[in-house]
Backbone as CSV, one residue per row, in Angstrom:
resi,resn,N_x,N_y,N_z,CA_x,CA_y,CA_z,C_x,C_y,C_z
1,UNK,0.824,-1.187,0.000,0.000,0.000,0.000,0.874,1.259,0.000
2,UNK,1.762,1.176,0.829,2.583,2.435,0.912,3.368,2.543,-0.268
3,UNK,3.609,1.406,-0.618,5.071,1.822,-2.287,4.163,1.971,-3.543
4,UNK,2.572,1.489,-3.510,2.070,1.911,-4.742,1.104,3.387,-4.338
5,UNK,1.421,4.221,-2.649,1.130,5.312,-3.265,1.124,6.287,-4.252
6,UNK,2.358,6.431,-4.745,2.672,7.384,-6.355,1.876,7.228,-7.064
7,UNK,1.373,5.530,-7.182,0.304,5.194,-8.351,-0.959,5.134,-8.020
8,UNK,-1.249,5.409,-6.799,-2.657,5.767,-6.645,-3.223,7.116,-6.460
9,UNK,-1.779,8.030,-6.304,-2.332,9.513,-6.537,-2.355,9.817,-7.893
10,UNK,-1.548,9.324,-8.892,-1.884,9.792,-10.352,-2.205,8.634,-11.192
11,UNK,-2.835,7.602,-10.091,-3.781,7.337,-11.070,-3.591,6.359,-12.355
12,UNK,-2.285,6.123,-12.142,-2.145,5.275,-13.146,-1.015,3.863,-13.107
13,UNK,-1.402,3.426,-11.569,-0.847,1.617,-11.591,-1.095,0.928,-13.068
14,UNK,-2.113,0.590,-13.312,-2.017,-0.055,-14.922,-1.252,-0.341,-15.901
15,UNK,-0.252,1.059,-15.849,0.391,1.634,-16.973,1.960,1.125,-16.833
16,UNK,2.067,0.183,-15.447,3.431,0.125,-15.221,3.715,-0.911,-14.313
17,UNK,4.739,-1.976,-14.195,5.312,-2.823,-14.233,6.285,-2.997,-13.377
18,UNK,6.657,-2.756,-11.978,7.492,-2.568,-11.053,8.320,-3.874,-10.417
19,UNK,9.401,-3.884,-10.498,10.375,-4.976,-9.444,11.250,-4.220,-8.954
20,UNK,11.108,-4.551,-7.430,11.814,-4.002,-6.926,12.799,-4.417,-5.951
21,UNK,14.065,-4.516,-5.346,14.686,-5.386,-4.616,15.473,-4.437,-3.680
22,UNK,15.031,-4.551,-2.102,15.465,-3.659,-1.099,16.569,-3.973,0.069
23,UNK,17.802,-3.683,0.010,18.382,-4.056,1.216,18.740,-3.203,2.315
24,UNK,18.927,-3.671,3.602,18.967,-3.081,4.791,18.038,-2.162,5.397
25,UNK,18.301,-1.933,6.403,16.801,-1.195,7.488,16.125,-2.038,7.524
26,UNK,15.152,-1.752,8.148,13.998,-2.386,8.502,13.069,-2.362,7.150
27,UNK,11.783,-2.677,7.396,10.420,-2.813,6.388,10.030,-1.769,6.255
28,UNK,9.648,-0.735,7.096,9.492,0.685,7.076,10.022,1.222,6.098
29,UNK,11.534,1.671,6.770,12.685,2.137,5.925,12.631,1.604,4.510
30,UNK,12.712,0.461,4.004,12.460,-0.174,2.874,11.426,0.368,2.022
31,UNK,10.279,0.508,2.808,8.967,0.759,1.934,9.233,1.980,1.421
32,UNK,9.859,2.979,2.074,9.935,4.690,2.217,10.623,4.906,0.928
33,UNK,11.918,3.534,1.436,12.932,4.054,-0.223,12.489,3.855,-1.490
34,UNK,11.510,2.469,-1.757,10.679,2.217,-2.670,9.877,3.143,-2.946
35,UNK,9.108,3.667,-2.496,7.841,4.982,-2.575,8.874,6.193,-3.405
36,UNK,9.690,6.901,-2.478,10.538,7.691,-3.217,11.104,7.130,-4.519
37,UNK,11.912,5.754,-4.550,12.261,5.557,-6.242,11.382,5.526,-7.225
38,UNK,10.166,4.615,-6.587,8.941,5.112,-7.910,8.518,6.116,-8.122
39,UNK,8.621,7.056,-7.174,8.159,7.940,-7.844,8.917,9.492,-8.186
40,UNK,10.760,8.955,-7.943,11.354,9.690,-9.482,11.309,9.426,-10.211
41,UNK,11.221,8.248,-10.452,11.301,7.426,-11.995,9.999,7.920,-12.493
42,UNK,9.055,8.529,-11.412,7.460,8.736,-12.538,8.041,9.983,-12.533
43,UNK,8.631,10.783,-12.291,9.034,12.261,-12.351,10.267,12.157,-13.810
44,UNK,11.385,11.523,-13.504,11.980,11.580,-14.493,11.402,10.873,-15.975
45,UNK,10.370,10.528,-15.677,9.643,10.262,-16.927,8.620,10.972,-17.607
46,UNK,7.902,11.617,-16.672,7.107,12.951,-16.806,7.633,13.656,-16.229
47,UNK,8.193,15.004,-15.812,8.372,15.952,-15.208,6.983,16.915,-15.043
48,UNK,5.848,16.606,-15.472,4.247,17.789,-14.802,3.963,16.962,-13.856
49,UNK,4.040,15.545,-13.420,3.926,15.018,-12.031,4.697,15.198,-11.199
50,UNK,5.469,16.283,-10.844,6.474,16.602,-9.481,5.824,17.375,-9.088
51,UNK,5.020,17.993,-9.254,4.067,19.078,-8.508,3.164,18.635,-7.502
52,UNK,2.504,17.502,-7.884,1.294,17.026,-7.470,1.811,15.697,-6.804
53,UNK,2.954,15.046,-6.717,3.794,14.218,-5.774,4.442,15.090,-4.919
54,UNK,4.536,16.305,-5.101,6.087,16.600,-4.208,4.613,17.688,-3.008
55,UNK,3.513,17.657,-3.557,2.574,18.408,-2.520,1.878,16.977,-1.801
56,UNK,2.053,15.977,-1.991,1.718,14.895,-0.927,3.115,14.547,-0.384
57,UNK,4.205,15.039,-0.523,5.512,14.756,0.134,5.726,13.808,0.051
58,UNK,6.240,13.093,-1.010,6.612,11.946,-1.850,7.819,12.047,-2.384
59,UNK,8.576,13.617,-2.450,9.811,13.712,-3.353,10.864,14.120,-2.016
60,UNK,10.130,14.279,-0.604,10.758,14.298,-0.007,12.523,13.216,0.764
61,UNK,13.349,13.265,0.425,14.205,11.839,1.089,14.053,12.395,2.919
62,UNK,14.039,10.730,3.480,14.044,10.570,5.311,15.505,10.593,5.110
63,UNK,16.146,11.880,5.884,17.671,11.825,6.148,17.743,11.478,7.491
64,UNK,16.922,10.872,8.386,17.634,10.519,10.206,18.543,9.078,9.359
65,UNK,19.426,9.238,9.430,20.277,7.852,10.304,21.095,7.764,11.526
66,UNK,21.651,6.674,11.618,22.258,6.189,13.160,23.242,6.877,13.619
67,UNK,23.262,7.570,14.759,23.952,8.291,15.022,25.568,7.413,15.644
68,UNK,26.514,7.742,15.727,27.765,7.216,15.471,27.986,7.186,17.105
69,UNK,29.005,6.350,17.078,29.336,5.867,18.547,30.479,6.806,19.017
70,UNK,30.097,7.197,20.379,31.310,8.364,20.900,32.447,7.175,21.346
71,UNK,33.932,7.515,21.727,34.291,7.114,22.266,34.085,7.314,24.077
72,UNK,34.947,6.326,24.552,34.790,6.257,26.290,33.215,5.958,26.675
73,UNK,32.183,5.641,25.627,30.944,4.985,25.822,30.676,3.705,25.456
74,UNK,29.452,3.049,25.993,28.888,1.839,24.683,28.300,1.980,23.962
75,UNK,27.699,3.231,23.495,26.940,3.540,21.728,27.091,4.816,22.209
76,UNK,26.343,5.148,20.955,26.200,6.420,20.622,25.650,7.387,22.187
77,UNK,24.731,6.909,22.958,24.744,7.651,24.124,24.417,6.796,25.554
78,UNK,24.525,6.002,25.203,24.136,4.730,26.183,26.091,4.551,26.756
79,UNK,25.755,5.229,28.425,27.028,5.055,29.370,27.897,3.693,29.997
80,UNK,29.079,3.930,30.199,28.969,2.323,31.349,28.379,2.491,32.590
81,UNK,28.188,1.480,33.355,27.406,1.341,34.683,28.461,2.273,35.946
82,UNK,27.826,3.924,36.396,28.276,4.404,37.271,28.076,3.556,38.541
83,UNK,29.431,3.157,39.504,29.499,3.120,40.540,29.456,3.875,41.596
84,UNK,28.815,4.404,42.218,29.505,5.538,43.291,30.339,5.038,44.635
85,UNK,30.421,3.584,44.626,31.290,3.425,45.821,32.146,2.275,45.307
């Protein structure tokens, strides 16, 4: 449902033929990147559909990723076990 949004706002699943093959992240993440590739590829194929995708925020990219591990910790903000005595 979520990766053939593009094709249900304009309307035209019928017309097109999709395989798609996703690695890493989760299912979420996966679906998100799928949604966005179909629907540059419907942009770089029409360019008058970026208007009417990019106002349902479809041309938008999700930039959070994992934030990096400090040193003198165990992740990124997760401490070792304070002792006080």
């Amino acid at each position: 449902m979520i990766a053939n949004l593009p094709f249900s706002i304009l309307e035209n699943a019928d017309e097109w033929d999709v395989d798609v093959t996703a690695r890493g992240g989760g299912v979420a993440g996966q679906m998100g990147a799928v949604r966005l590739g179909i629907a540059r590829a419907l942009v770089s194929n029409d360019a008058e559909v970026k208007t009417t995708l990019k106002k349902e925020g479809l041309m938008t990219r999700d930039a959070r990723v994992v934030e990096r591990k400090k040193f003198g910790r165990k992740k990124a903000r997760k401490r070792f076990q304070f002792s006080k005595r």
